[in-house]
C-alpha positions in Angstrom: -35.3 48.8 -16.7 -33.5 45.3 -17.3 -31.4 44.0 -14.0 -27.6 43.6 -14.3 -26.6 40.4 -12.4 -23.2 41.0 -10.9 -20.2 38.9 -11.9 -19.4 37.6 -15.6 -20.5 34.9 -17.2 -18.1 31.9 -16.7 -17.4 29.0 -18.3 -15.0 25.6 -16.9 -12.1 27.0 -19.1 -11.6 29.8 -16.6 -10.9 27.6 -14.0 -7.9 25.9 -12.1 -8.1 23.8 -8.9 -5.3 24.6 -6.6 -3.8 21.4 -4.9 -4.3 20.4 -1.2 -1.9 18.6 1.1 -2.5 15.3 0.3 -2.2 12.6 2.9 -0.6 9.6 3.1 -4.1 7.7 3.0 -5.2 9.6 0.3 -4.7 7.7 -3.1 -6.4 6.6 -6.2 -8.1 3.2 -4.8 -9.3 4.8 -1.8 -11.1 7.6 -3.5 -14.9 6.8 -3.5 -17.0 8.4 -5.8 -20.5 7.7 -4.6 -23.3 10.4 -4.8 -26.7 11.5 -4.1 -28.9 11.2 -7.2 -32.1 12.3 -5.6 -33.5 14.1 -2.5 -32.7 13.2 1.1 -33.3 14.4 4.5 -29.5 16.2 5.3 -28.3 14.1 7.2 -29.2 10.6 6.1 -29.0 8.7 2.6 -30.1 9.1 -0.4 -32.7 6.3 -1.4 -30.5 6.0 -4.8 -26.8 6.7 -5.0 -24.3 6.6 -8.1 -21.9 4.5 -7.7 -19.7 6.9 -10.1 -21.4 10.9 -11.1 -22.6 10.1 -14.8 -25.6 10.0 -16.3 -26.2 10.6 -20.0 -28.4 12.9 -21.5 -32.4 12.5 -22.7 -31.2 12.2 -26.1 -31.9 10.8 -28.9 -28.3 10.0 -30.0 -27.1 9.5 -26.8 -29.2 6.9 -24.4 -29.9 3.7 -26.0 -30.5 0.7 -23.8 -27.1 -0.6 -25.0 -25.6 2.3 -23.3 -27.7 2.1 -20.3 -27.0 -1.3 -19.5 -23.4 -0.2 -20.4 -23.3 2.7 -18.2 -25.4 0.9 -14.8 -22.8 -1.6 -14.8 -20.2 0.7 -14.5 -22.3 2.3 -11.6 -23.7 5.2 -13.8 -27.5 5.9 -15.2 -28.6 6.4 -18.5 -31.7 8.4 -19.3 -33.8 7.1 -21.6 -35.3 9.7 -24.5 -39.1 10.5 -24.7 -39.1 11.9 -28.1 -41.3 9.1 -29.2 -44.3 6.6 -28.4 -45.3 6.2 -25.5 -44.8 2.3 -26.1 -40.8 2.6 -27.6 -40.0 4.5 -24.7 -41.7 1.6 -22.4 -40.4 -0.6 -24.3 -36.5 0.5 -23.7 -37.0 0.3 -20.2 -38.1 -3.0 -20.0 -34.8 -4.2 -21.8 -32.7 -2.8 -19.0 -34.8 -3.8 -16.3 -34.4 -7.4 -17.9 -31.1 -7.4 -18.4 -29.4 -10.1 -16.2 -25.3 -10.4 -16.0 -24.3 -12.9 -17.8 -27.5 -13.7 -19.5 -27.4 -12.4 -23.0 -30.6 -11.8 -25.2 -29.5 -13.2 -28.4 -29.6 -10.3 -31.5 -28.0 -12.5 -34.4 -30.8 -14.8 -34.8 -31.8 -16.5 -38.2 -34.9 -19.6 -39.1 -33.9 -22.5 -40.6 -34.9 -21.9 -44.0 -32.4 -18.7 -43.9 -29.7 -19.0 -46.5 -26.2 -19.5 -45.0 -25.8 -16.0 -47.1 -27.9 -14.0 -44.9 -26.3 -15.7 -41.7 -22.9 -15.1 -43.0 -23.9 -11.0 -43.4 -25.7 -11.2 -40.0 -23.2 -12.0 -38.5 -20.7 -9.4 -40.1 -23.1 -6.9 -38.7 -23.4 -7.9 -36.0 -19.6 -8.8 -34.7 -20.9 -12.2 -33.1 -20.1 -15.8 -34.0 -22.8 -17.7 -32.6 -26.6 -17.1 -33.8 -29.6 -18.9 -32.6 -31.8 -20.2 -35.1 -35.9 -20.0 -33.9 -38.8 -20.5 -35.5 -39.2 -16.7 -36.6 -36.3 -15.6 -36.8 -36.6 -13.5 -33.5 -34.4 -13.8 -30.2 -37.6 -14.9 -28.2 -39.1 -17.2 -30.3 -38.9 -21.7 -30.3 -35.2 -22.4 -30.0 -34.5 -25.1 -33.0 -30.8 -24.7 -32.8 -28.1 -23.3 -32.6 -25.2 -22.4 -35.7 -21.7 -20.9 -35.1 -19.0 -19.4 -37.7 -16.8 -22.7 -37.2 -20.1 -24.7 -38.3 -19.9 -23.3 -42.3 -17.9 -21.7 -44.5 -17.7 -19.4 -47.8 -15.7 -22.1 -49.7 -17.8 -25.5 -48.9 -20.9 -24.6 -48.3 -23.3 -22.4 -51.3 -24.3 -19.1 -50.0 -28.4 -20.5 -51.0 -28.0 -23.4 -48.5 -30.2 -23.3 -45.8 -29.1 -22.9 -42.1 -30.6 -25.8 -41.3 -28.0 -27.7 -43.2 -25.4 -26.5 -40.6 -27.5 -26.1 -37.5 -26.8 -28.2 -34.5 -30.5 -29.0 -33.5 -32.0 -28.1 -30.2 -33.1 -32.0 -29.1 -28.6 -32.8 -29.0 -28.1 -29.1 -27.7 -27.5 -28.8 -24.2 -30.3 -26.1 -22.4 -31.2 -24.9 -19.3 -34.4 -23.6 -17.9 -34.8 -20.3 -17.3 -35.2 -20.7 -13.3 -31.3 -21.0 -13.5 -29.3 -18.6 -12.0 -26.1 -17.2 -13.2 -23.5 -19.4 -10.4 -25.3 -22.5 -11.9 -25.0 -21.5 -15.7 -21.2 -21.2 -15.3 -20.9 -24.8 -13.8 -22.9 -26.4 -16.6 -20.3 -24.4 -19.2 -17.5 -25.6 -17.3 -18.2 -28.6 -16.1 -20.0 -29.7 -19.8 -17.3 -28.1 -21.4 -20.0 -26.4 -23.4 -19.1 -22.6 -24.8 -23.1 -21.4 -24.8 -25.6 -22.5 -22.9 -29.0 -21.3 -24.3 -32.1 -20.8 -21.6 -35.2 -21.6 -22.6 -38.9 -21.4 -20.9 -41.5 -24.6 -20.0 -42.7 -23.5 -23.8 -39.3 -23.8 -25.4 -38.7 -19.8 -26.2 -35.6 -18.5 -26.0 -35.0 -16.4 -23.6 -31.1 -16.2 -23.2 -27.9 -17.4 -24.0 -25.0 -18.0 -21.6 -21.2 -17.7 -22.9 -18.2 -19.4 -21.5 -16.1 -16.1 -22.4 -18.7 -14.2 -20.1 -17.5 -15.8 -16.7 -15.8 -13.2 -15.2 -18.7 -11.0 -16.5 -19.7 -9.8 -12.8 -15.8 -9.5 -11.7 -15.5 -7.2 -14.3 -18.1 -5.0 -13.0 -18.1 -4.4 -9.4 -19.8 -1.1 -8.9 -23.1 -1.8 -10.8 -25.9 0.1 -9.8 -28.6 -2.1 -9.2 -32.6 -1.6 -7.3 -32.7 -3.9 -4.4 -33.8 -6.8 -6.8 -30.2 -6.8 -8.4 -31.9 -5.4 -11.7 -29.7 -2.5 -13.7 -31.5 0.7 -12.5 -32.9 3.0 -15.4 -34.1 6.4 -16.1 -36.5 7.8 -18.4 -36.7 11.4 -19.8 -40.5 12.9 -19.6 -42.3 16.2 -20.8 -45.1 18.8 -20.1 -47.5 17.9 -22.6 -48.2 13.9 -22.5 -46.6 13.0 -18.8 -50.3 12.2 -17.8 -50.1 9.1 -20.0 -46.2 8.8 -20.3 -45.5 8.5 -16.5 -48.3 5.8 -15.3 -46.7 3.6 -18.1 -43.0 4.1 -17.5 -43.7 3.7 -14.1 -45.5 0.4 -14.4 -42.6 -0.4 -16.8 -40.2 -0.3 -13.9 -38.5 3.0 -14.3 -36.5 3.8 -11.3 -36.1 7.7 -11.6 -38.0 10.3 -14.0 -36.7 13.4 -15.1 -38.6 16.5 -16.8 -37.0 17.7 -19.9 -36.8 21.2 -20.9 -34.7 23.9 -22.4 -36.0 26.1 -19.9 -37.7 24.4 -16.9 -38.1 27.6 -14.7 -41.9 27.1 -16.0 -44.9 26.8 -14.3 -45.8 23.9 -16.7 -43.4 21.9 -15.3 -44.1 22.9 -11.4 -47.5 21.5 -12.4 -45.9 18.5 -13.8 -43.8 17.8 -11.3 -46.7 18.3 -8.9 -48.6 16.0 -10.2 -46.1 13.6 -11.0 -45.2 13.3 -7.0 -49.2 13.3 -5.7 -49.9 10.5 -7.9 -46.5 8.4 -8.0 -44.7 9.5 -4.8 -42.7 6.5 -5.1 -40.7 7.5 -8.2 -37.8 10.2 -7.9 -38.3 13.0 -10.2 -35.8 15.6 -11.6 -36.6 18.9 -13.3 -34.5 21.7 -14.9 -32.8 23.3 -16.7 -32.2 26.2 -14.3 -28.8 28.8 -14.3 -29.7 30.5 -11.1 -30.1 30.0 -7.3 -34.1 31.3 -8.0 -34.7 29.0 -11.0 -33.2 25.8 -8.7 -35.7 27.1 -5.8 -38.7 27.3 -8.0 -38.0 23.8 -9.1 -37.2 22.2 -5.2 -40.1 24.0 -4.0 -42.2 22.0 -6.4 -41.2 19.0 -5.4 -38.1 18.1 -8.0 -36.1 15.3 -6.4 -32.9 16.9 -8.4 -32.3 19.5 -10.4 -30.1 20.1 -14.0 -28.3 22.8 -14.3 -27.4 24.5 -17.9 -29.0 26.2 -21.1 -27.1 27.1 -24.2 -23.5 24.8 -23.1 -24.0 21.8 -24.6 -21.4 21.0 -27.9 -24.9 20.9 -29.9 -26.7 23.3 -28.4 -27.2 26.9 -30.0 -29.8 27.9 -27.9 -27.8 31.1 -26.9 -26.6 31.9 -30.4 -30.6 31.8 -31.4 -32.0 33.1 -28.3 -29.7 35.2 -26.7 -30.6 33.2 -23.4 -28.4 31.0 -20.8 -25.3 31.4 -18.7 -21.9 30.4 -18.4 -21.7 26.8 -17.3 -19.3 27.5 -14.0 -21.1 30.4 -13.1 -24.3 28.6 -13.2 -23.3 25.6 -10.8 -21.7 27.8 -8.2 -24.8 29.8 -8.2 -27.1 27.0 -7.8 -25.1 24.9 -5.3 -24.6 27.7 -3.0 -28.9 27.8 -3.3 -28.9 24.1 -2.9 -26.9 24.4 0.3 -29.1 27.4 1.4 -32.4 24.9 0.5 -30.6 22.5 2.9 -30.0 24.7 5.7 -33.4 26.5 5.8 -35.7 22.7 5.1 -33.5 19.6 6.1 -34.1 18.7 2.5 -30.9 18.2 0.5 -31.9 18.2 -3.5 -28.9 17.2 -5.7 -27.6 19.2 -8.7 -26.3 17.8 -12.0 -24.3 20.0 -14.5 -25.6 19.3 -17.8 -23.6 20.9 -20.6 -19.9 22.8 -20.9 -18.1 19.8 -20.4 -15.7 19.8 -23.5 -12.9 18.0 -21.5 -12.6 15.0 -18.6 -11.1 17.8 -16.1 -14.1 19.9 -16.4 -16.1 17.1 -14.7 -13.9 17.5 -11.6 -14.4 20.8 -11.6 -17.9 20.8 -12.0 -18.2 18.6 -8.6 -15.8 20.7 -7.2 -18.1 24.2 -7.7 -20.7 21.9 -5.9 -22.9 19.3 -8.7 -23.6 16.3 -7.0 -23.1 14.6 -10.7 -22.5 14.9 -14.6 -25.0 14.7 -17.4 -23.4 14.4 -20.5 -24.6 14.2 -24.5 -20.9 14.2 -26.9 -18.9 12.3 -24.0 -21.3 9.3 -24.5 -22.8 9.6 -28.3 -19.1 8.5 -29.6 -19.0 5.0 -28.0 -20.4 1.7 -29.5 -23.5 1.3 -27.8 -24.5 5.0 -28.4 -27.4 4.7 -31.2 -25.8 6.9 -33.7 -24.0 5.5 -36.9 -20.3 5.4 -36.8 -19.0 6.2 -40.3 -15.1 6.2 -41.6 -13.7 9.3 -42.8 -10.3 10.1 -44.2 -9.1 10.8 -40.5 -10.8 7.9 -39.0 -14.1 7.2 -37.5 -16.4 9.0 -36.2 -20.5 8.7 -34.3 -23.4 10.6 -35.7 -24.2 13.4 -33.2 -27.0 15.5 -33.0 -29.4 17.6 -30.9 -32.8 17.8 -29.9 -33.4 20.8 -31.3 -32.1 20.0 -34.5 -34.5 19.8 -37.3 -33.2 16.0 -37.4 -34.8 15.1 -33.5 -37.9 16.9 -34.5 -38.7 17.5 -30.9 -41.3 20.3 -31.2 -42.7 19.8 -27.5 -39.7 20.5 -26.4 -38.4 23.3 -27.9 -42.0 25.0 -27.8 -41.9 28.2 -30.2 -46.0 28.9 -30.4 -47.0 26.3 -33.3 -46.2 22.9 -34.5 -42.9 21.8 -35.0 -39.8 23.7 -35.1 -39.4 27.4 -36.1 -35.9 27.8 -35.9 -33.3 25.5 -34.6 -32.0 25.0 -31.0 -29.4 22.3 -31.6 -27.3 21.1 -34.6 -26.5 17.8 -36.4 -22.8 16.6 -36.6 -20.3 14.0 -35.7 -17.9 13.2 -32.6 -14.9 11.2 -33.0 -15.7 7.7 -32.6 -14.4 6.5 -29.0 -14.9 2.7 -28.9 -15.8 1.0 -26.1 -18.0 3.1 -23.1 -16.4 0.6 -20.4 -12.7 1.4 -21.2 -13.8 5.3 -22.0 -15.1 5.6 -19.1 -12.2 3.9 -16.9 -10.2 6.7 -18.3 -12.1 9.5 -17.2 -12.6 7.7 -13.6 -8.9 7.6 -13.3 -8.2 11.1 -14.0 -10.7 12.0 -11.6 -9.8 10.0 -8.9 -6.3 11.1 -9.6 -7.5 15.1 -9.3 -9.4 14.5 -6.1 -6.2 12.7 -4.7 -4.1 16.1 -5.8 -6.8 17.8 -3.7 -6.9 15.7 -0.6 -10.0 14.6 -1.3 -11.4 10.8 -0.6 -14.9 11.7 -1.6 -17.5 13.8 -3.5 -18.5 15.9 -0.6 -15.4 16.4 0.6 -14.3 17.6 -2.5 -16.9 20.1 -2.5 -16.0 21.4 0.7 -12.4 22.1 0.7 -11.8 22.6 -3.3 -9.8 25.8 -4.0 -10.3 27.4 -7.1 -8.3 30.0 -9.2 -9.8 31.9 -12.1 -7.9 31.8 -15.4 -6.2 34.1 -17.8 -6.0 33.9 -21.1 -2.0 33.9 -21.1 -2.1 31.2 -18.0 -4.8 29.1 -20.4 -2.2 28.7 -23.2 0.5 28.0 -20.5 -1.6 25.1 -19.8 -1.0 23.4 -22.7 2.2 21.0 -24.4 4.3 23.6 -26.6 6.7 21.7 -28.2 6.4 19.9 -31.5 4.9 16.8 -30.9 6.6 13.1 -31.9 4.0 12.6 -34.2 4.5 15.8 -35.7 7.9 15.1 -36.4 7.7 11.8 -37.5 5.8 12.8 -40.0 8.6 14.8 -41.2 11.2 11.8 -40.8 9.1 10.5 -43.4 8.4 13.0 -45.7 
């Protein structure tokens, strides 16, 4: 007959933490929030740390290489999706490994037989004010010039004129040669008093463009996480069917860590991947899950997984449990696994990180999630409603909002993933929506850091692993849930009614 597991089935909502003493040292600024990413002896480093615990989720409406670059430089690490060619997929993580501070690749670029129309539209799409003009059009090909929003305008100058007519022409342009580094760029903008400073190769392409309003770029930034040639670090999702051709080329591409993706990776398909994956690129970190149990995280460890990702059926866009009948309440889960992970530790010397992925609605369940034990967060709606997230944003009556949907919607068609015993999808894992649109990932983010730092201070906590250790914990009732919350009518509210 069918096994009972003891306990119920709970989610973050159930939870409280109960405050420590906190100490006179113990404030926000000190708090660091530094964390294993991938396996490591016990008592030693881990060959990669976060700098903060996020990562964003194998998605296709989640982890662009906008948000990845957005996300490293705020000491975090994006996942890059796999539902796709081989060559995209590559070709993603080259743009993060080539990412240089300061140095931007240009994307409103025009040719010089454009018409000032199209420049004018580029540039409203794009929100920038300075375009390169090249010889194709592209942000890599022969720098001819350079055109800016102060050089034309609607009223003097016929929509059909070309840009060439308002270009400033690369032979009175002031360029540097791509050898230059960052520290030198910034003298020739001030010393020049130039506001871009394009960088060119020994065959004239463009390969970047240096702002004057970018100079406190790496001040802005201090906790990037970077490979030990100062490049953004990068991951890349992978899956059981093509990783034999997928992984050689991501690898070669520079990926720094790989991470199996599946609804369900207590499999023996992904053990083999895994496997394999460490025999013949033992240099690369690789992840695997999901798991929702101490057994399904041994399975995994004992295979080789450099972490492990915890949660099926929590995610906002998942409906894997509603179709299946199949996963486990997110708290539950964690605490299971970390108290296996801890076990793992003890028994091998071998401690393998955990990452809750899914049933974080709000910025205090990511505390508690490190609190129960997850070394860090992966996370799909946090991230898809900030600018550099791939989906659209589109206005509604109640204001904006960022295309959202799951990989097992019919919209990702992401067969491999969701495998149901034929081609494509059968039924649907995951749903297409919206989030509300959040703006910028840098100042979204610096929220959610300071609420956490500010929950680990209330707990005595200075870092991650001490907050795992001494965390206290209350479950929640439903009475004590609504006490939580503000129960008076709000000043919006009542403005409202001021008005009316």
């Amino acid at each position: 007959m069918a096994q009972i597991i003891e306990g119920v089935s709970r989610t973050f909502n159930e939870f409280l933490l109960l405050p420590n003493r906190t100490r006179t040292d113990c404030s926000p600024e000190a708090v660091d929030l530094r964390t294993p990413l991938v396996r490591h002896a016990r008592d030693e480093p881990s060959p990669i740390e976060l700098r903060t615990p996020f990562t964003s989720a194998i998605m296709q409406s989640v982890s662009s290489p906008e948000l990845a670059i957005a996300l490293a430089r705020d000491g975090g690490l994006s996942f890059l999706h796999h539902n796709r060619p081989v060559a995209d997929q590559v070709a993603d993580v080259r743009a993060v490994k080539n990412f240089k501070a300061g140095f931007v690749v240009s994307d409103t670029n025009v040719r010089p037989q454009d018409p000032l129309g199209r420049l004018r539209e580029l540039m409203r799409t794009t929100g920038h004010s300075t375009a390169a003009v090249t010889h194709d059009g592209t942000g890599t090909g022969r720098l001819l010039g350079l055109v800016t929003s102060r050089d034309f305008h609607p009223q003097r100058h016929r929509s059909d004129e070309p840009v060439s007519s308002r270009m400033v022409p690369v032979d009175v342009l002031a360029c540097a040669t791509d050898d230059i580094t960052l520290s030198q760029a910034n003298s020739r903008l001030w010393d020049e008093r130039l506001d871009c400073l394009p960088v060119v190769d020994a065959e004239g392409l463009l390969r970047y463009l240096v702002f004057r309003s970018d100079y406190s770029d790496n001040k802005r930034f201090p906790h990037q996480l970077v490979d030990q040639d100062k490049r953004l670090r990068v991951g890349a999702g992978v899956n059981t069917h093509d990783y034999r051709e997928r992984v050689p080329r991501l690898a070669e591409a520079g990926a720094d860590v790989l991470c199996f993706d599946s609804s369900d990776g207590f499999s023996d398909w992904q053990a083999q991947a895994i496997a394999w994956s460490k025999e013949h690129f033992p240099q690369i970190p690789v992840g695997g899950g999901n798991v929702v149990d101490g057994e399904g995280f041994r399975f995994l460890a004992e295979a080789g997984a450099d972490f492990v990702k915890v949660g099926v059926g929590g995610g906002s866009i998942c409906i894997t449990r509603d179709q299946k009948g199949i996963g486990r309440g997110q708290a539950s889960a964690v605490l299971d696994v970390a108290a296996a992970r801890d076990a793992f530790a003890e028994r091998t010397g071998q401690y393998v990180p955990i990452c809750s992925d899914g049933g974080l609605v709000h910025d205090y369940h990511m505390s508690l999630a490190l609190a129960m034990g997850a070394d860090f967060v992966m996370m799909g709606r946090y991230f898809a409603r900030f600018d550099q997230a791939p989906g659209a944003k589109l206005p509604t009556r109640d204001g904006f909002v960022k295309e959202y949907w799951g990989e097992g919607s019919s919209r990702a068609r992401n067969w491999q993933r969701y495998e149901q015993g034929g081609q494509g999808l059968v039924f649907e894992e995951g749903v297409d929506g919206y989030v509300p649109y959040a703006g910028d990932l840098s100042e979204g983010l610096a929220v959610t850091v300071a609420k956490m730092k500010a929950t680990m201070v209330s707990c005595g906590a200075l870092t991650v692993r001490d907050f795992q250790a001494t965390a206290r914990l209350t479950v929640v009732s439903e009475q004590s849930f609504q006490e939580s919350h503000a129960t008076v009518a709000l000043r919006d509210a009542t403005d409202s009614f001021d008005r009316a």
